[in-house]
N, C-alpha and C positions, 0 to 999 in steps of 0.2 A: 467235935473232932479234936481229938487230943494231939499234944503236939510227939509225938513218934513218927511223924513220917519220911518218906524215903531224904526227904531233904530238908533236915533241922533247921539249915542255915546257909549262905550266901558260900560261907566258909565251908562249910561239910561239904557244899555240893560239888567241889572242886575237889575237894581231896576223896571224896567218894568214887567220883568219875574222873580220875587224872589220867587212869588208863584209855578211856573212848572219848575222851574229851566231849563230855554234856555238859559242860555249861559254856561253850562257846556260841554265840548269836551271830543272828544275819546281820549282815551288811547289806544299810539302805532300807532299815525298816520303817523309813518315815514315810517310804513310797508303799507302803504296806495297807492293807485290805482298813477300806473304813467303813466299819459298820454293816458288812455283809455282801457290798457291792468289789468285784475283783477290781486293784486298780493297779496291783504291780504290771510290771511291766515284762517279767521275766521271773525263771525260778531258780538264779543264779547258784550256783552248788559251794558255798561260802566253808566245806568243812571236807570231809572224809571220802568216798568215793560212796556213789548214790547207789542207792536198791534197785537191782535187774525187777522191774514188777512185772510179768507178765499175762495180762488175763484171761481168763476163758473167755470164747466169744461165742454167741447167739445169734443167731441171724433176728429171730423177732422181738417184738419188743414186752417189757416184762412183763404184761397181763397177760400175755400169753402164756403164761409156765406157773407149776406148782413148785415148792422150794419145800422138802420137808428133811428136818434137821436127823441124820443114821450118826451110829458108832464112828461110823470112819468122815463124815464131816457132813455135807449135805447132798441131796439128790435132785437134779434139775430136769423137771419135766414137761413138755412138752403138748399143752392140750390140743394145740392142732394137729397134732401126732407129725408136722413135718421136719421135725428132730428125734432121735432115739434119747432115751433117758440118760442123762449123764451124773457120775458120783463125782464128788470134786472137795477137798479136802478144806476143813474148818478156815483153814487162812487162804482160801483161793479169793483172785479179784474174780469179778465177774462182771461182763460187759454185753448190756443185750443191746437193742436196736434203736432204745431212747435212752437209757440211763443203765449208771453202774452201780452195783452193790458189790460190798464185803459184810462179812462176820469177824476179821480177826479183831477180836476184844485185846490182846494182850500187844499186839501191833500197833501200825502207825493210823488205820486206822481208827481202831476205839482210840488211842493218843487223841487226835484228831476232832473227833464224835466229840470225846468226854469235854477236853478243852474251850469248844465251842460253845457247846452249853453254859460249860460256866461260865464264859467270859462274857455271855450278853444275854443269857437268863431265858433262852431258848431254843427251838429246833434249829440246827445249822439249814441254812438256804443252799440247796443239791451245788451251783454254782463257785457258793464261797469255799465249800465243804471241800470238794474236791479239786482248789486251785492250794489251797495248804495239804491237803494228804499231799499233793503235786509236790510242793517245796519240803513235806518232809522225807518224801519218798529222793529227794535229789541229793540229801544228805546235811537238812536246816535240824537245828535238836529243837525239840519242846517247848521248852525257853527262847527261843528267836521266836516261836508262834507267837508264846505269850508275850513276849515284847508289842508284836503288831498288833496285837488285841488290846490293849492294854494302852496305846498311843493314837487309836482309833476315833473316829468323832461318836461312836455307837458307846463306847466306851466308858467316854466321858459324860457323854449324857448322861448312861443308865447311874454315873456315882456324882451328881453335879452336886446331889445335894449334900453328899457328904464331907461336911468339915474336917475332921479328925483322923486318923489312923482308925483309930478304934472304932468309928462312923462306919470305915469302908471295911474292916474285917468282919464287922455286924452284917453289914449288907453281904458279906461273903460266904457267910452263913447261911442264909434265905435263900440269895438267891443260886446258888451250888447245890447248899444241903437238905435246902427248902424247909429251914427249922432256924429256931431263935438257937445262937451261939450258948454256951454254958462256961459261968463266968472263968475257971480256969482256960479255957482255950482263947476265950478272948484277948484274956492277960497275956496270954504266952505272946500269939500272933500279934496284939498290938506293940508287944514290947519288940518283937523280931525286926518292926519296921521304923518304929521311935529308935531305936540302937541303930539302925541302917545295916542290918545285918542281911537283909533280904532286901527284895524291891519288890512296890506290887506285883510285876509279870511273877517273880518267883514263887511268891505265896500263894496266888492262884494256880500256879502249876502244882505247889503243896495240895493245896484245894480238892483241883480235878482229879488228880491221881493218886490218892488218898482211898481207901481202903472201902470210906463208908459211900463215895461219889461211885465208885466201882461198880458196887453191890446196887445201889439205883440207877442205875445206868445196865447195866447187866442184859433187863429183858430187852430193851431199846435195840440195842446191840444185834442178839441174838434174831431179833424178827429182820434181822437186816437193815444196813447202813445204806441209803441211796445214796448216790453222790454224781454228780457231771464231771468228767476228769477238762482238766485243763487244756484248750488244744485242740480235741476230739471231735470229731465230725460224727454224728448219731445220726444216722440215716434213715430213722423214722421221723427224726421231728421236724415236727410241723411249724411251721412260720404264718399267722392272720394276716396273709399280705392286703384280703380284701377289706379288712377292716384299718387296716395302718392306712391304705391308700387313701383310703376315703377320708379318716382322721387328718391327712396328711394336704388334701384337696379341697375340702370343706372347710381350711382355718385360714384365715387370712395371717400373710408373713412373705416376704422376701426375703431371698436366698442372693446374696453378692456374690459374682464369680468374678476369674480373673480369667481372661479368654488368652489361648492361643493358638495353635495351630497356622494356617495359610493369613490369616485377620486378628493380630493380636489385638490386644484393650482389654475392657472390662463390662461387666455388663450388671444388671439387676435383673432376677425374674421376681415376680410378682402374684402371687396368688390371692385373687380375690374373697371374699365371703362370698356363701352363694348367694344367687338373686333368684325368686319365684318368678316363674314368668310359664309359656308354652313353647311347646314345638311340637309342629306339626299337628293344633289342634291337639294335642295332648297334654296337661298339668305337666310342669316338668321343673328343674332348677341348674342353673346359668352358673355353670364353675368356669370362671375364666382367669386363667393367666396371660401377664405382658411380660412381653421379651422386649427388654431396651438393652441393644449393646452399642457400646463408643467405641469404634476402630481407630487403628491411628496409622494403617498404610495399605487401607481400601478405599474401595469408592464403591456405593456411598463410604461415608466415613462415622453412621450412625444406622443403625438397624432397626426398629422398633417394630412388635405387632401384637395382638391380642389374637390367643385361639380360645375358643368356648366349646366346652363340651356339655351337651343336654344331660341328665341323667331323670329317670322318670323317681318315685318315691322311694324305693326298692336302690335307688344308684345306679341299677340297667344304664346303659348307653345306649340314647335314642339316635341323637346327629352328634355332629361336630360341624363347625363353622370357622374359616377367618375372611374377614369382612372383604368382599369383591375376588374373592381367591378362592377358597374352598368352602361347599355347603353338602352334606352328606348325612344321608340317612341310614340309619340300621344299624345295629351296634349289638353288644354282650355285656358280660362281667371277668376283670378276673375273679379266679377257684378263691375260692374261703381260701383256702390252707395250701403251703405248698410246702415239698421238701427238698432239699439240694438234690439238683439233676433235674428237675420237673424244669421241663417248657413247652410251649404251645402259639398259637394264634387263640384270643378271645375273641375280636371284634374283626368283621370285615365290611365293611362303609364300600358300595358302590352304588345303591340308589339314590334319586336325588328327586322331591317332588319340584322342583322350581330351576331351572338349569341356568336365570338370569344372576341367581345367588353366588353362582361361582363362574371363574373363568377357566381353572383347571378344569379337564374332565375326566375323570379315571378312578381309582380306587384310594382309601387310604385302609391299610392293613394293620392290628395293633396285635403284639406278641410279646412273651414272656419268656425270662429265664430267670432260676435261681440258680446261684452256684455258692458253693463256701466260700464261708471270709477267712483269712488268714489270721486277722487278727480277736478271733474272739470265736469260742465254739456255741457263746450263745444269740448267735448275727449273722446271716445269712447276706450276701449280696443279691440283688434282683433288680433288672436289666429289662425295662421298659421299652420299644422300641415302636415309634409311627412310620410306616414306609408309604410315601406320597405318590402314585402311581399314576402316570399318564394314561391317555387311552391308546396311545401307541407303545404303552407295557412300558416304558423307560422309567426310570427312577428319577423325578426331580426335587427328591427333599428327604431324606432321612434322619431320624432325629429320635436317638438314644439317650433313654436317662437312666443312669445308674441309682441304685437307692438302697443306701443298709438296712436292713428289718431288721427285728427279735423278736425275740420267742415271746414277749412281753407287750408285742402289738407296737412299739415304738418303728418311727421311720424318718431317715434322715438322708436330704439331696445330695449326692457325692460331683457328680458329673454329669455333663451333658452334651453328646456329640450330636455337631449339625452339619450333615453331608449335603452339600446342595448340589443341584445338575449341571451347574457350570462348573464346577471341581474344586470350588472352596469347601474346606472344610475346617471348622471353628470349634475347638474344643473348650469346653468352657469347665471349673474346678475351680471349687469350696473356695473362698479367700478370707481365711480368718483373718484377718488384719482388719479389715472393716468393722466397726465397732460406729451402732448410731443411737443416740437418743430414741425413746419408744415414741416422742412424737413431738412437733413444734410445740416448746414450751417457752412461754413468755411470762418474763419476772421481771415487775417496776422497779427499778431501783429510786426512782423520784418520782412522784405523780406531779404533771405538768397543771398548770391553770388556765394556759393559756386555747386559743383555737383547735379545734379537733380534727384528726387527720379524717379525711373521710373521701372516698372512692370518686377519682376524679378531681380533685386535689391536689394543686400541686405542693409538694413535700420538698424544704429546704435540710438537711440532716447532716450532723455531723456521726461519724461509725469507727469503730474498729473493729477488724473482722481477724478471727483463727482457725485455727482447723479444730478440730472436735478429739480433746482426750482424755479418757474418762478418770487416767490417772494424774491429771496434773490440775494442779488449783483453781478450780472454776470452772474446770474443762475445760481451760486455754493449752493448745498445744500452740504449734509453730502460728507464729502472729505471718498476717499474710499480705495485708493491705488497712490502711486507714486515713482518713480525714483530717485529723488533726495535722495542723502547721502545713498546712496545703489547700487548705477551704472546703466549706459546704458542700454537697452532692445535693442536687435537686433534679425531681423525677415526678411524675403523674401520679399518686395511688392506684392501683388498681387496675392500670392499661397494659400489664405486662412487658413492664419498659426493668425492670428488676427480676429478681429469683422470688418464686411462689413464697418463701420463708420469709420477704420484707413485705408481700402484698399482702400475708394475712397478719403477719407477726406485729404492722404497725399501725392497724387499723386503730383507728379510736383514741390513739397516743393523744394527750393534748400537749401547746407548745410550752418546753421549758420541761419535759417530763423528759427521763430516759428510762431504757429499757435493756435485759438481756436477754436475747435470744438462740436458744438451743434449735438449730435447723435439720433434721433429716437430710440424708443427700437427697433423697426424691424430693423436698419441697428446696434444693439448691443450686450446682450445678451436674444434678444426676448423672449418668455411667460418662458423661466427656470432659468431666469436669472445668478448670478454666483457669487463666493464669498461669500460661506455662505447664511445667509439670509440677506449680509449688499446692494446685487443688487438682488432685488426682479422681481419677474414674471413682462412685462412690462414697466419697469423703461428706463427711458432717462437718457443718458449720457451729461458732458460736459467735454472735454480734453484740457489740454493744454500739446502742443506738440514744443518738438525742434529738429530739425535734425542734429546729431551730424557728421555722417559722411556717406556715401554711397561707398560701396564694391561692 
């Protein structure tokens, strides 16, 4: 690649384009795409007034249609025959039922196309592709792309190992030109970036829109650019909700909510691993989650229950169960695939072999919706819902879970409304703040010599205890309570007279030894926390422990 191209230098490119202003950059491209995943937030219009795009639109989706390239641009046809054949001009967008394509090579996007290639030595991903045509089509230049490319964790990877200028113009070479550099072009390029006359975003935009990147790029181009526009709701596609659910059911993990509604507090759900077991005489496996929620101006003023749902090998829904309350037979699946608008009843539970199993009597109903998400055209929201039905038809327990899906099989708990028959209702929602240890972890900081702590034992101990933060030194956040200069704490091992986190965390201690302990809120003071409001619904612990003497 010789060095003649549209932009010599840092300097020419300004005075080249003073009149449209192309070498102006985004602002905020540090929020900028890393590595092929969209992570902006917005396609903010940082420069001139953005391009009217408008596309042609398709009702089905694009294996449905022939594309073949005429004089006057190309021809879209229709093999279900339920569209007439449309001509549509070499730079039309085009938007069928799952995805879009272009052909403008000399537009924003081959710009686009070509840039993406070179910046990470591969096919652009339809998602990433089309959230930048998005910011260039808004009115971002070239050069603000290359900036985000170029500042990306994909990035930097693909050049980590390159030391030198001249390291990464060689590697710009291969992986653009897909050829070893020739030593004049090297010289030029490395000297343009040793002088600081360029920056790497610059040289790679030299790179991609370079003459000989053009011309291999060309046929790519011409078979058509896919791309997902940013935003867009594709109303063929399909979301694996039956597979995310299952993914999503089958792994054990708790989800911390922060309740509000008529019963504020907080609560933890719970999702078990499964358990093999039967039902109903039938091989079957045991997905059970627990609802622990801590109210703080109801009564009761603590919630807790396990429901279990059978699934036979296949994931079928045989019963569902919660202990002395509901036992029910007969169930479905949700649909493999769904797409925005699709909803239904899968399961309807009214038989019951054993009627001592429960004291409800009546149906429970399980139904579906999907609907768009707002914030992402490749995530779908879907809307889970159990309705608990008496036998005199009344509703006494409805209980809605919302859940983001993608097109990638991923699935994540948003919300979860609990409508009960006496007219509470308890909305429960995400609470990032909760941050816990992956599990009780205990680290000697002295090994003792003396007598061993051991179950039924009584335990003399000095402690001091914090809340759990994973950014401060040692994971001590707010100190909350301690022993020292106030005397011993002495307790049973093992009798549940302490938090699960000092009855497993001190087992074995000998005397004169100490310890620190990382507690989970489920092994501490779980969703009601304690002390005021200084251990809140949820909160992790961190202890340090010494054992003074055992009795």
């Amino acid at each position: 690649m010789r060095p003649t191209l549209i932009y010599a230098s840092l300097l020419t490119a300004f005075v080249l384009t003073g009149c449209s202003g192309d070498g102006a950059t985004v602002a905020g491209q540090d929020r900028a795409r890393q590595g092929g995943a969209v992570t902006a937030t917005a396609m903010a219009a940082t420069a001139m007034a953005a391009q009217a795009v408008q596309p042609v639109i398709f009702s089905g989706v694009i294996a449905n249609y022939t594309i073949t390239k005429t004089d006057a641009g190309y021809t879209i046809a229709d093999t279900t025959g339920a569209e007439a054949p449309r001509t549509v001009a070499a730079t039309a967008r085009l938007r069928f039922a799952d995805v879009s394509m272009a052909f403008d090579a000399a537009g924003n996007p081959g710009q686009a196309y070509r840039l993406y290639r070179a910046a990470f030595a591969r096919e652009p991903d339809a998602a990433g592709l089309g959230y930048w045509l998005g910011v260039l089509d808004q009115g971002t230049y070239l050069l603000g792309m290359a900036e985000g490319f170029t500042a990306s964790s994909e990035f930097k990877g693909l050049y980590a190992n390159a030391a030198t200028n001249r390291d990464i113009v060689a590697q710009y070479y291969v992986n653009v030109l897909k050829r070893p550099g020739e030593p004049a072009g090297l010289d030029y390029w490395t000297g343009i970036l040793d002088e600081k006359k360029d920056t790497l975003a610059g040289v790679l935009r030299n790179f991609s829109e370079g003459p000989e990147n053009k011309a291999g790029t060309a046929a790519a181009i011409a078979a058509g650019i896919r791309y997902i526009e940013y935003g867009v709701r594709y109303p063929a596609t399909a979301y694996p909700v039956r597979a995310a659910y299952q993914q999503s059911v089958s792994t054990e993990h708790t989800d911390f909510m922060t309740v509000t509604g008529t019963c504020p507090g907080t609560a933890a759900i719970t999702q078990a691993a499964p358990i093999a077991t039967t039902f109903e005489g039938q091989a079957a496996s045991a997905l059970s989650a627990t609802i622990d929620a801590g109210l703080t101006n109801c009564s009761a003023s603590r919630r807790t229950w396990t429901q279990t749902d059978y699934v036979d090998g296949n994931h079928v829904l045989l019963g569902f169960s919660r202990s002395g309350v509901e036992y029910d037979v007969g169930g479905g699946s949700l649909p493999a695939t769904l797409k925005v608008g699709d909803k239904g009843v899968y399961a309807t539970q009214t038989a019951y072999a054993d009627s001592s199993k429960k004291s409800n009597i009546g149906k429970r109903t399980l139904s579906y919706a999907l609907d768009a998400d707002g914030e992402s055209a490749n995530t779908a929201l879907l809307t889970l819902t159990a309705t608990h039905t008496t036998s005199a038809n009344l509703n006494n327990l409805i209980l809605t879970s919302r859940y983001r899906v993608g097109t990638d099989g991923s699935m994540t708990l948003l919300t979860v409304d609990e409508r009960l028959g006496d007219g509470a209702y308890l909305i429960y929602t995400q609470d990032p703040t909760v941050v816990q240890p992956a599990k009780l972890t205990i680290t000697d900081t002295l090994i003792g010599s003396g007598a061993v702590a051991q179950n039924g034992k009584t335990l003399v101990m000095n402690y001091t205890g914090w809340l759990y933060d994973p950014k401060a030194p040692g994971f001590k956040g707010q100190q909350f309570d301690s022993s020292v200069g106030r005397g011993p704490f002495e307790f049973v091992l093992g009798a549940g007279r302490v938090i699960a986190g000092w009855d497993q965390g001190i087992l074995n201690m000998r005397v004169g030894g100490k310890r620190t302990l990382l507690i989970p809120s489920a092994l501490g003071y779980g969703v009601s926390g304690a002390n005021g409001s200084i251990i809140k619904g949820n909160a992790a612990l961190v202890f340090e422990v010494e054992l003074v003497s055992v009795k």
